[in-house]
N, C-alpha and C positions, 0 to 999 in steps of 0.2 A: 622233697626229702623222702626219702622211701622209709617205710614203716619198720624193716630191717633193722636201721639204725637205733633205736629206739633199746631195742635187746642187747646192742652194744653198749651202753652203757652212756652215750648221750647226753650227759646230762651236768644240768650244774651243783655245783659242791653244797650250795647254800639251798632250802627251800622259798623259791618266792613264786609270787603268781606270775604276770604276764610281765616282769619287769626283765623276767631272766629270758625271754624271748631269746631276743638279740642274740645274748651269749651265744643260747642253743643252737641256732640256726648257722652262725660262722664255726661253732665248733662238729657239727654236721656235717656243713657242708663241703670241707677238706673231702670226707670219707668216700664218697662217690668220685671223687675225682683221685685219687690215691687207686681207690680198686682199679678204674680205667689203666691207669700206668703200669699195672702188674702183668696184664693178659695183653696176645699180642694185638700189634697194630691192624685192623682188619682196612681193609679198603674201602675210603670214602665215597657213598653210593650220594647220586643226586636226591633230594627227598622229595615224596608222593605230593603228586599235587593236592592240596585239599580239596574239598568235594563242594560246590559251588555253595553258596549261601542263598535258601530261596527265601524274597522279597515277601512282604506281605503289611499287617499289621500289629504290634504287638499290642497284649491285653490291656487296657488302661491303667493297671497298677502299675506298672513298670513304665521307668522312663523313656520318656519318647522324642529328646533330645540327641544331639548327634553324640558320639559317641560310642564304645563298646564298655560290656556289662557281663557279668555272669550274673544266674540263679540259680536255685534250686540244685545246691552241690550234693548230693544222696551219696551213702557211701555204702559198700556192699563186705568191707574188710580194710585192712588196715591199708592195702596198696590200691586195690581197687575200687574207683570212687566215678561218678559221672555228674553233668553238669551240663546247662543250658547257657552258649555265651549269645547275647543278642548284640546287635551291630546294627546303629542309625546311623544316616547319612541325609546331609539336604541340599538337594542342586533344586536350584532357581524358587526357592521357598518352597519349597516342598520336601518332608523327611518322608525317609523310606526307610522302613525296619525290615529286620530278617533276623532269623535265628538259626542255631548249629547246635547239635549235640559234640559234648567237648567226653573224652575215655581216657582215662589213666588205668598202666597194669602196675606200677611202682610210686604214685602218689606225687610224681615227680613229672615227669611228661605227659602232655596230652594231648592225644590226636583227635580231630577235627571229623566230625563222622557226620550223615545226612540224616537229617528228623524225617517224619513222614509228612505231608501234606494234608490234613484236614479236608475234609468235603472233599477231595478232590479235586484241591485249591493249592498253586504252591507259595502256601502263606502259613510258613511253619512256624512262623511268630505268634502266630495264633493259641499254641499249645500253652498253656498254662503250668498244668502239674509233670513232674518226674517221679518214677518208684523205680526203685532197684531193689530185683529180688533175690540176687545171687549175683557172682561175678562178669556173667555171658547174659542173667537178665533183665529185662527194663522194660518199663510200659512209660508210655507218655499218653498225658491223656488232654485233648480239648473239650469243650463245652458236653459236645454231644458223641463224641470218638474216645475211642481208646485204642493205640496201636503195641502191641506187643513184639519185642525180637530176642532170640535168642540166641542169637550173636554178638554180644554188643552191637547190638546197634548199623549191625554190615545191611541188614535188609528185616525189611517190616511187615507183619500181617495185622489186620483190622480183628479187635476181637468184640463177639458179642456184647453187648452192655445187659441184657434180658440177666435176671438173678434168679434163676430156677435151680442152680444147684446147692448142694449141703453136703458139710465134709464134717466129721466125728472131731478131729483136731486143728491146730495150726499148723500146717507145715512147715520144714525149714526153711528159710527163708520168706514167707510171707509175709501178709502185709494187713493189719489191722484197719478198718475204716469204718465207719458211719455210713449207711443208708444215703442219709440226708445229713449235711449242715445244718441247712437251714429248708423250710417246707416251700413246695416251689408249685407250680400248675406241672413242674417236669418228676420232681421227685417227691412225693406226698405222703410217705413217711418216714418222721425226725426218730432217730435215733438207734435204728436196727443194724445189730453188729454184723459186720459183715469180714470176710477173709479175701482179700486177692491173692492169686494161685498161682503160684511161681512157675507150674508147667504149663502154662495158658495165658495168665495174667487175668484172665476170669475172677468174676465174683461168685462167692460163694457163701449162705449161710452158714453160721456157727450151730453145730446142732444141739447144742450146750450153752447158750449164752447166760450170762451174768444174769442176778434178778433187779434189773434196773432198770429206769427208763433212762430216754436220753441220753443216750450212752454216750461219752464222749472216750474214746479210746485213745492208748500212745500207738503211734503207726508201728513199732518194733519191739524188740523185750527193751525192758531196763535195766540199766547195772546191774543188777541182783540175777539178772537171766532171766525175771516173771515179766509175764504180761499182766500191765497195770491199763484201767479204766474205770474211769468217773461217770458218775449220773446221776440221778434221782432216788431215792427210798421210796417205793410204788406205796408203802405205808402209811409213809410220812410226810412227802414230798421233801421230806430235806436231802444235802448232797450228802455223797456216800459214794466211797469206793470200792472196787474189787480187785480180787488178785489171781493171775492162776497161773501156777508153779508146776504145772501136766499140757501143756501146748491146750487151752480149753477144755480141756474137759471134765473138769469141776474149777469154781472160785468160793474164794474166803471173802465176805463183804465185812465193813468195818465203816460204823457211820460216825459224822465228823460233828463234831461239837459245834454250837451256834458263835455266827459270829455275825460282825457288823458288815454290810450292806448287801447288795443284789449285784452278783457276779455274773458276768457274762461269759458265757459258754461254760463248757465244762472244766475240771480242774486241770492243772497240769504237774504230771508226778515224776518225781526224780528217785530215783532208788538205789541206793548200793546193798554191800550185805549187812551192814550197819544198823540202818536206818534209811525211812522212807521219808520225803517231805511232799509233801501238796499244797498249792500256791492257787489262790482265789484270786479273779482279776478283775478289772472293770472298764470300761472303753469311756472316755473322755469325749464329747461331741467334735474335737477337733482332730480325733482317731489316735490319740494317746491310751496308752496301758498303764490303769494304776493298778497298784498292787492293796489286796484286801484285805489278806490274812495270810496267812502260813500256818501249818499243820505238822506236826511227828509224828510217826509210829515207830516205836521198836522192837515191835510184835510183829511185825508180817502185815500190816496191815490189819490187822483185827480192832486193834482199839487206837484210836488220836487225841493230842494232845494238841490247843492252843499253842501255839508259842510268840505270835506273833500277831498283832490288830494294827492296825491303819486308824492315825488318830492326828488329825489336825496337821501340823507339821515334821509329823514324826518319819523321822528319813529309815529306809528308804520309802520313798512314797511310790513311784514310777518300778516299774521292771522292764528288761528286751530282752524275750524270751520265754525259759526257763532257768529256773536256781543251780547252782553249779555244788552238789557234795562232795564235797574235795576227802582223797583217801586219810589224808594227816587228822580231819574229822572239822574241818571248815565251812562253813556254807554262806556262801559268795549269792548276791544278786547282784549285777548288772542293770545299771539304768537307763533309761533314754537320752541321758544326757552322756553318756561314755563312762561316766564313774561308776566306783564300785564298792559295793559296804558285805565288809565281813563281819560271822557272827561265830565264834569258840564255844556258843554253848548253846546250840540245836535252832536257833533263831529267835531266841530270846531278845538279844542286844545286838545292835550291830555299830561298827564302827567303820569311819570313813577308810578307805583307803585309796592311796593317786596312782595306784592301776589301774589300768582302761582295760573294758569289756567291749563289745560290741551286740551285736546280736546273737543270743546264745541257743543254739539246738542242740538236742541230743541225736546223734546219728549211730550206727551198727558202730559198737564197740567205741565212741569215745564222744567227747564232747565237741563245738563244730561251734565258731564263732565269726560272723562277717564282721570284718570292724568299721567299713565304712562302706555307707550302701546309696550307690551300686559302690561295686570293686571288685575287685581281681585277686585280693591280697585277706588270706583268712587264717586265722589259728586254729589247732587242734590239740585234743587232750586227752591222752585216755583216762585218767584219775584225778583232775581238775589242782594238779602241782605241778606238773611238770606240764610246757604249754610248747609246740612248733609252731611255725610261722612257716608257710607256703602260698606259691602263687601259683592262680590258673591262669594260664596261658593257651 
């Protein structure tokens, strides 16, 4: 469904969450097909072969059963979005993966483009992450690579990984990241903010960073347009956030109230111009997400509010993802189990509701939901009320 459509008015009469999918999507989907009948009939051209799919291994997170899969659907604007589809196959007991860069220029169609090859291996199942840093750019990166193109994805150059440089701001379109995730014999220090560089795909220090440690950044702006990231009080050691409303070059820190248990990684923040929320989490030995606490500001970040504790059997207990700040003033989390609990008064209370969520990202300008993984088949949202349902193909 092309992003277009959206300004047309799209939409259904009644406000609901993901129940009004359906509607939206058949009353969409006339529109594209309506425009085709108006302009003339042009001459049906045979279509481009797609570009072979090279063999290899895919990363162990991903399935490795027969099958085809997307991941990592990054989106650069409302029409323009990329993706990773992978493709197993098994003759005589043996599976063999492979992977494609998949391109859309209307959110709708997507053409089948060639990843790079790692090591100079053609095992582009290997690649794990995608960034998109504008509409023509993309970096894919493996273990130890990182390939840059600035043509969607028509042809690749290998870029430095060495982080010798430092830029005053964020540029547009760039890309927020950590240092390190985690401290490695490869990368040995956690938490240094860094910028990837949309005319390079380069890393670059921040020359202004947050006063935090362990920085845990959101890779893009949030609702609000600011760049949000979490970390430690170098003071205090408790967690604390920062904001900055100038592409980095200055942030407002706002440290967060104590709450109950030992979160793992950094926080993860949702923002409109309302209000901000930060959601504390914790990893379950059997690789579940519970959720800790929940946080407000309606300052900018400057001061937070409790709103929410994790206590016994108090639902929701699980999240997949991040919290969805819906424009009408709602805030939805999403659980590992597909249900979904809304809360009318800033995450205070929440009540069940039988709309299903999936896995919920925030991506450039809207919200980004797998609903069953793997799949093909994903919702989006720019203001968490109105919801489309599309498939990558």
């Amino acid at each position: 469904m092309r992003g277009r459509d959206w300004e047309l008015g799209v939409k259904p009469r009644r406000r609901m969450l993901v129940g009004s999918i359906t509607a939206v999507l058949l009353a969409g989907a006339a529109i594209p097909l309506l425009r085709t009948q108006l302009g003339p009939v042009a001459e049906e051209q045979p279509p481009a072969p797609a570009p072979p799919i090279p063999r290899g291994t895919l990363p162990s997170w991903l399935p490795s059963g027969p099958g085809t899969f997307t991941y990592n659907v990054r989106w650069a604007d409302r029409d323009h979005a990329y993706a990773i589809r992978g493709n197993c196959a098994t003759t005589n007991g043996t599976t063999d993966c492979g992977a494609q860069l998949l391109a859309t220029e209307d959110a709708a169609h997507w053409e089948p483009r060639t990843l790079p090859a790692p090591d100079g291996k053609a095992e582009s199942g290997l690649l794990q992450q995608l960034y998109v840093l504008g509409q023509e750019k993309v970096v894919v990166e493996a273990p130890r690579e990182r390939w840059y193109s600035d043509d969607g994805g028509r042809s690749w150059r290998k870029v430095p990984i060495e982080r010798g440089l430092s830029v005053e701001a964020i540029p547009e379109g760039g890309v927020l990241e950590p240092q390190c995730a985690v401290v490695t014999t490869v990368c040995r220090r956690l938490g240094r903010l860094l910028v990837m560089l949309p005319d390079s795909g380069r890393s670059a220090a921040l020359a202004n960073p947050p006063p935090l440690q362990q920085v845990s950044p959101g890779t893009v702006p949030a609702g609000d347009g600011a760049w949000w990231v979490s970390g430690l009080d170098p003071a205090t050691g408790r967690p604390a956030t920062a904001v900055s409303r100038d592409a980095g070059r200055s942030w407002t820190v706002g440290a967060l109230p104590a709450f109950d248990g030992t979160p793992y990684g950094g926080l993860s923040i949702t923002a409109t111009s309302g209000a901000a929320y930060a959601t504390a989490i914790t990893r379950t030995p059997d690789g579940g997400t519970w959720l800790l606490a929940i946080f407000r500001s309606t300052d900018g970040g400057r001061t937070w509010e409790r709103t929410w504790q994790a206590s016994g059997s108090r639902e929701p207990r699980s999240i997949n993802g991040v919290v969805v700040a819906a424009a009408d003033g709602k805030l939805i989390v999403a659980t590992q189990s597909g249900t979904t609990y809304v809360s009318t008064d800033g995450g205070r209370t929440f009540q069940w509701n039988r709309d299903l969520l999936g896995h919920v990202e925030w991506n450039r300008g809207g919200y980004f939901v797998s609903n069953t993984y793997p799949s093909t088949v994903y919702t989006w949202s720019l203001d968490g009320v109105y919801w489309l349902r599309y498939t990558v193909t």
